[in-house]
C-alpha positions as CSV (number, residue, x, y, z in Angstrom):
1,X,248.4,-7.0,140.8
2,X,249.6,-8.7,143.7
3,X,252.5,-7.0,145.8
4,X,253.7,-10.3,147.9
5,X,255.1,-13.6,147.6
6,X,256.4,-16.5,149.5
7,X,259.1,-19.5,148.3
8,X,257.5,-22.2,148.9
9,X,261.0,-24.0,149.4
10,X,262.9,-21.6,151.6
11,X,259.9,-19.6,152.9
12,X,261.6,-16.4,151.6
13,X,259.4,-13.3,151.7
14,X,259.5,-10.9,148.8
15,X,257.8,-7.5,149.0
16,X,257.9,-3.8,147.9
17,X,261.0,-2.3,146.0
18,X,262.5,-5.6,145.9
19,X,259.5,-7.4,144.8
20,X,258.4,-5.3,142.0
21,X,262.4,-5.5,140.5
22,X,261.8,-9.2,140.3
23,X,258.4,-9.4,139.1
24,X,258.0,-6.7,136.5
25,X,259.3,-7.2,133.1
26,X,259.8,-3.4,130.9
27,X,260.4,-5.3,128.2
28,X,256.9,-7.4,128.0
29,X,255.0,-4.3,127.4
30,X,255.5,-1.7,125.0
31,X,252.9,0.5,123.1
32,X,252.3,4.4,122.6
33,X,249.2,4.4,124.1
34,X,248.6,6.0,127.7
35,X,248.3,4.0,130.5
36,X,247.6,4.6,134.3
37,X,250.4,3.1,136.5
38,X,248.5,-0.1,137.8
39,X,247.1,-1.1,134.5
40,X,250.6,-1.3,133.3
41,X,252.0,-3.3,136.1
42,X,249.2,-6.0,135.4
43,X,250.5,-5.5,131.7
44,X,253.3,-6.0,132.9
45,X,254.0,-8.1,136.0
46,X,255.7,-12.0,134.8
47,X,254.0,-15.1,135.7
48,X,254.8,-16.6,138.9
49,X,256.6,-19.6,137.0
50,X,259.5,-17.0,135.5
51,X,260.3,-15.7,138.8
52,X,263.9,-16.7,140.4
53,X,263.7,-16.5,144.5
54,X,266.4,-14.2,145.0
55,X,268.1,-16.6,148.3
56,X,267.5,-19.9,147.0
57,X,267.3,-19.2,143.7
58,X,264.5,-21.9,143.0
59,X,262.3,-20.3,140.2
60,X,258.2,-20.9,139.8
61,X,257.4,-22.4,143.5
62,X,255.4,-19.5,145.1
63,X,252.7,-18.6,147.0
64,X,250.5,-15.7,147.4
């Protein structure tokens, strides 16, 4: 998993607290089975087309 991202139209940087609030999805996910933390951030994490850039609100146009 990735932890950063740029708009490609604004230039916006997203990272940390505020980055995993936009990019993880608790609802994609769901099982009984244990586990660890990262695995179920990759299980987790949206695709980079389904995230909104939170000041220009432009969604999919990233970069890593």
């Amino acid at each position: 998993m990735q932890n950063y991202l740029r708009c490609k139209s604004c230039g916006y940087d997203m990272y940390g607290p505020e980055y995993l609030s936009n990019t993880i999805d608790p609802f994609a996910y769901s099982s009984d089975s244990y586990y660890p933390p990262t695995a179920l951030l990759n299980l987790s994490t949206k695709p980079d087309n389904q995230i909104e850039c939170p000041y220009c609100h432009t969604t999919g146009n990233w970069s890593h």
